[in-house]
Each structure stands twice: as C-alpha cells, then as structure tokens.
N, C-alpha and C positions, 0 to 999 in steps of 0.2 A: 592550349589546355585540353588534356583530352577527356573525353564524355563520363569516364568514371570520375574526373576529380571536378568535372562539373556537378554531375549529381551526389557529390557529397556536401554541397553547397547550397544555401537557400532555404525558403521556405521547404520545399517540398522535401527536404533531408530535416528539417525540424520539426516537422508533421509525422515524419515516418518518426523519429525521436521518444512520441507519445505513443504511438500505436505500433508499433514492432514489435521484435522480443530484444536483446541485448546482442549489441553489435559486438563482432570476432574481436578478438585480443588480437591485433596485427596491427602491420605498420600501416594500413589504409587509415588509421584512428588517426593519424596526423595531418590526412589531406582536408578532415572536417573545418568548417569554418568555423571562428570561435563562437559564436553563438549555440553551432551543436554541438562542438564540442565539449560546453556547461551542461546544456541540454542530456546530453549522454551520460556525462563524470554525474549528476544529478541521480541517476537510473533513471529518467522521465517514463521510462516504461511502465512503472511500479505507481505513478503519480495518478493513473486515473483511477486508482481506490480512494484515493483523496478525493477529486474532484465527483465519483459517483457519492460518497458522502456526503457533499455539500448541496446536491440533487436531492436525496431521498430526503434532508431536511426542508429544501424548499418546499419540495411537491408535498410536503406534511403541513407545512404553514398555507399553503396556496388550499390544501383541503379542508380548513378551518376557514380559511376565510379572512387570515393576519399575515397576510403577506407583506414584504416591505423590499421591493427591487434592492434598492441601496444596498442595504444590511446581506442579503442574499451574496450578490455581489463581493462585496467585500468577505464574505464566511468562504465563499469561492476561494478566491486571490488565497486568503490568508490560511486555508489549509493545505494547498498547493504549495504556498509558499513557506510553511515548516516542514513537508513533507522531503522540501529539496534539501534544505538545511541539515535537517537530520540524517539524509542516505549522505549527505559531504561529509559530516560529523564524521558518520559511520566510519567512510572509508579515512579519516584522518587517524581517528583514537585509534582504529585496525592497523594503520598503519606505524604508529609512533609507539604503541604497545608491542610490534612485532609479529603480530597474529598474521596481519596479509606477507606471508612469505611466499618468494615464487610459485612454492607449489601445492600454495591453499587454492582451496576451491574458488575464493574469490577473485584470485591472480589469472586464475584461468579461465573461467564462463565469461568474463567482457576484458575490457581497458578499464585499468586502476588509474583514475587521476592522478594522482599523484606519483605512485611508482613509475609510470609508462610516463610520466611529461608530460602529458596530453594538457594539463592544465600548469601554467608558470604561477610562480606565487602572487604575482599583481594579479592577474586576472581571475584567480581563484577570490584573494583577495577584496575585488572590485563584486563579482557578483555574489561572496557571501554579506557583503556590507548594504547591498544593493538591494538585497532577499532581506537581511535582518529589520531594515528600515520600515521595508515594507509590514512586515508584521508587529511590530508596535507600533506603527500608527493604526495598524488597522483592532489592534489593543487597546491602544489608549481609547481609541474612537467609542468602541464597544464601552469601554470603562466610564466615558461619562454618559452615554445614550441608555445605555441598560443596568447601571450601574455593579454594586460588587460582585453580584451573582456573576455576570458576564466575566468580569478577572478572575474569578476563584477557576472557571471554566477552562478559561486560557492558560489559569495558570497551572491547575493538573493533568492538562494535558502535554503541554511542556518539560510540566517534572518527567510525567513521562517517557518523552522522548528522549531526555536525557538520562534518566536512570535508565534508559534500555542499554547505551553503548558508553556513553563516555562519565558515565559515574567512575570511582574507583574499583568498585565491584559493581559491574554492570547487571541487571537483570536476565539480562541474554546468557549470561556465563552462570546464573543461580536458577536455571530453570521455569523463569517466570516470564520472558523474554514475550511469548506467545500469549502468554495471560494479561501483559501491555499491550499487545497491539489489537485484541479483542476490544481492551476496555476503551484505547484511544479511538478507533477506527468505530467501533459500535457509541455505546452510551453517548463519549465524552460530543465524539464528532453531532455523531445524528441529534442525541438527543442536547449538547450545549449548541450545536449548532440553532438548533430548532428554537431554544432560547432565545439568540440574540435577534432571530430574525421577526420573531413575534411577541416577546419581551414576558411569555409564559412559558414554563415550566412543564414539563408532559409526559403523564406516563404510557401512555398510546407513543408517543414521537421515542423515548427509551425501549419499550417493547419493540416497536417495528425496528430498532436498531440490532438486537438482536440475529435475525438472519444474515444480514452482511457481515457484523462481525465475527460469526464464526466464521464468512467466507475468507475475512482477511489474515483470518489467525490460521485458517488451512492452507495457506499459500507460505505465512512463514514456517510454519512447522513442517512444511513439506520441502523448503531449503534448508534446514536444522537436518532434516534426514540426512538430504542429500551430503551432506559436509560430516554428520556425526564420524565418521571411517578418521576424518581429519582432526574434528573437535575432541575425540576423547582422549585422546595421545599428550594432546595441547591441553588438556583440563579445561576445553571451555564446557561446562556443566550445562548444554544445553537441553529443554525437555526429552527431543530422543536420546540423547545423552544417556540422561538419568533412567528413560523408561526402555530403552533398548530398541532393536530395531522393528522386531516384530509386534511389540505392543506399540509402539510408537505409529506405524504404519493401520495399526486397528484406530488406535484412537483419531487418527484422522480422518480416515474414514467415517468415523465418528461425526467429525465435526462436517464435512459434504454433509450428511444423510441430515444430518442436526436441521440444515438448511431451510432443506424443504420438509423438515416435519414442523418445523417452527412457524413460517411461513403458513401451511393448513392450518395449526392451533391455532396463530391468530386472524385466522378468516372464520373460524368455526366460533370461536370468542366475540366475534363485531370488532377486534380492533383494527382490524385494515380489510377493503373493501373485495366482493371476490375476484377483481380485477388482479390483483396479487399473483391467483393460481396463472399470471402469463408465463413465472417463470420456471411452469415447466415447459417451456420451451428450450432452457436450456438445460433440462434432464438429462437429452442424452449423450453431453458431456458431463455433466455428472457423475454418470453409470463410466464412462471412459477413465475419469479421474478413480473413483473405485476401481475397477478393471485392474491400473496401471500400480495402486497400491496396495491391492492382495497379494503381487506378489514381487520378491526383491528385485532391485535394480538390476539390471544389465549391467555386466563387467565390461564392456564397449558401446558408444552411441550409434545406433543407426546411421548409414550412409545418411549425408548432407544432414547431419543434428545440427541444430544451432543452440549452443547454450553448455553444454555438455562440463560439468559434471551435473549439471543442472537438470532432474531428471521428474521427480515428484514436485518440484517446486514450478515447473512450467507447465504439467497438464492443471494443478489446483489454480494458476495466475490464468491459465487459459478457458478454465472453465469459470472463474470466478468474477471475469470481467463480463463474459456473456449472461451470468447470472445477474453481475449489477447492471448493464444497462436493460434488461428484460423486467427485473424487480421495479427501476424505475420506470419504463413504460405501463408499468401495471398501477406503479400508484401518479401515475399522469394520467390514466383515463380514470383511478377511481377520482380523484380534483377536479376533474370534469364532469364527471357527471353527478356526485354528492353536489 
C-alpha cells in the first residue's frame, strides 16, 4: 500500500474532511475509505457553520446561567446532522433534475457523489438512514422535553432546508435561496437552538444571531456568483442571477461589512458583551474577502487553486469560519466573566 493511499485513509483523512477546502474532482476520490468518502460526498467542509451555530447558542445559555450539557449536545449532533442530509439532498435533486451536468460548476470544484461513484447506493443509503434516525430522535427528544415550541423550531428549519433544493420549485432557483440560509443558520439555528437548550425564548440569543448569519448567507451568495455565468443560461433564478453580477458582488460585500457593524451595534446596545469586538481579529480577512469582490473573477485560477470554479465562494467560507470561531471565543470569555 503505498503512502498516498495510506493517508487517504483513517482518522487523520476524516479530520482533514472537516477542516480543508474540497478535495480535486480525480480519480484519488476512490482511494478514500468509505467513512471519508460520506465524509466528503457530505461537503463536511461547509458543516462547521453548523457546528459554530450550535456554539454561539450554548455559549449564550452558559451566559445566563441555563445551561444544560445534554440538550447542548444533542442541538450539536442534530445540526450537523441536517446539515449533511441536506448538502446529499442537494447533490441528489441536482442531480436527478439534471442541473449537475459535467460541466456545472458543481461537477467540477470536488467529486459528485453520485455522478463520480464515489458513493454506491447501499452505502449512500445506510448513512442517509443512519443521519435521518439520528435527527428524530434527537426531535422527538426536544418535542417532549421542551415541548411544541421546540417542533415548530425543527420543523421550520427543516421546511427550510427542503424548500432550498428539493421542493418542486426550489428557493435557490426563485431568488430566496440566500435569504434561507440567513434565516436557517442565524435566528432559526442560534436563536431555536438557544431554546431548546434553556427552555426560554430570547431576543438577545436572536439579535446576536444576526452576525453569523449574514456570515453564512455571504458564503452562499458568493458560490451563486461564482456559478451565475452557468445559472442563467440553465434559468436557475439565483439571487446574482436576478441582481447581476456587479450589484450582486456590492451586495455582498454588503453583507461581510453588515458583520462587523452589527456585531459593534450590539455591544454598544448591552446586548452581547465587549468581548464580542475579538472578532476583529478576523478583519483582516475581511478586508481580503472585500478586496477579492470589488473586482470580477479571474477568467483562470491561480497556479495550485484548489476549488476553482470556486472563487468568491472560498475567500467569504474562509473568512467566515475564522470569523465564527473568534465571534465564539468572544462570547466564551464574555460567559465567563458576566
């Protein structure tokens, strides 16, 4: 066995899974072992928006002082665990609609489960069943612990995910696409998360959701760019779509800048503590992400690009991850010291 098809193997290829960017579209996709393989076909790259989500709700109960391990826990598990559901989803309905054709943008920035083989139907099978399980129980749990509030929670966040791709007319194709993943990844996450784990309601825990979720709605609108050149042709009606490329590329901007002005308003309001301002530490990615969409794409990726057509969509994922774990170390030291 030789060393490259060793380390595509194991924990330490499942780790890399989570924190990477998206592995090449090539035939190395076949040497992974099946656990990364899911791992991969999943986009687990994209998953620690999820998992920052289910942080910024703890560290908000842990600052009141209604904390509850368990419930944390499991709001962990179970947004990680629709998050994967829904990028499978994605790439099925993409695929069985027709949309992932060789030469979408999708076919080419990683390996498509399904197209490429990399996933067979048992084993695609086995870990959607395996993932689905998981999240009703961890629903039902909520449904009698916290009762209906907790389901209405789950279950608009849900609808969500499913009106994004696999409705019959998906959200993603009418525009609103971006305007679902603000509301799932911000309010519904942070602030239902925040719900189920202290069993109150909160408009502090919805305000501070705000920040991130612009961060996660500037990472899809900034792969909506990247693909519009593909989407408009195909009529998928997505927001740069509709608003073209140059104002598409403002408005997002928009939403970075949005970040950290929101983040200042609510430290200047008393809702979150000045610990908050850590995350200008990741300003100056930030200013990089601006930088990189003032002005249009590059008609060719840089020597050794990884990801490529994928261009706005990886500096907004790369600054938005360093944004959420620095936003939650800000609200871990204010929990500690409120």
């Amino acid at each position: 066995m030789t060393a490259q098809r060793v380390a595509a193997r194991g924990p330490r290829m499942w780790w890399r899974a989570f924190v990477g960017f998206y592995p090449p579209r090539d035939a190395s996709a076949q040497q992974l072992d099946p656990v990364a393989k899911f791992l991969y076909s999943a986009r687990s790259v994209i998953l620690v928006i999820s998992a920052q989500a289910a942080l910024i709700a703890g560290l908000l109960a842990i600052a009141v002082r209604k904390f509850d391990l368990l419930s944390f826990v499991l709001v962990l598990v179970g947004f990680v665990t629709a998050h994967m559901i829904s990028n499978l989803s994605n790439d099925y309905f993409g695929y069985r609609r027709g949309h992932d054709t060789p030469d979408s943008p999708r076919m080419r920035y990683t390996m498509h489960p399904i197209a490429s083989g990399v996933l067979d139907a048992r084993t695609l099978g086995i870990g959607l069943g395996i993932l689905a399980a998981i999240g009703v129980a961890i629903v039902a749990y909520f449904w009698v612990a916290r009762g209906l509030v907790a389901l209405i929670f789950a279950a608009a966040g849900l609808l969500l995910l499913y009106l994004y791709d696999a409705a019959p007319r998906p959200l993603k194709s009418l525009g609103l696409g971006e305007i679902a993943a603000f509301l799932v990844w911000g309010p519904l996450m942070v602030g239902g998360g925040y719900f189920v784990i202290t069993g109150e309601v909160s408009a502090d825990a919805f305000l501070a959701s705000v920040p991130y979720g612009l961060g996660v709605m500037s990472i899809l609108m900034g792969k909506h760019i990247d693909q519009a050149d593909f989407d408009r042709p195909h009529g998928h009606r997505t927001l740069p779509v509709v608003l073209g490329d140059r104002p598409a590329r403002a408005v997002n901007r928009a939403f970075v800048a949005g970040m950290y002005l929101t983040v200042a308003a609510l430290i200047v309001a008393g809702r979150l503590t000045p610990f908050a301002a850590l995350v200008l530490v990741a300003l100056p990615r930030g200013v990089r992400a601006l930088s990189v969409m003032a002005s249009p794409r590059p008609d060719a990726p840089p020597p050794d690009y990884v990801g490529w057509p994928l261009w706005y969509h990886r500096v907004c994922l790369v600054h938005n991850r360093l944004f959420g774990w620095v936003y939650v170390a800000g609200l871990a030291l204010g929990a500690l010291v409120t």
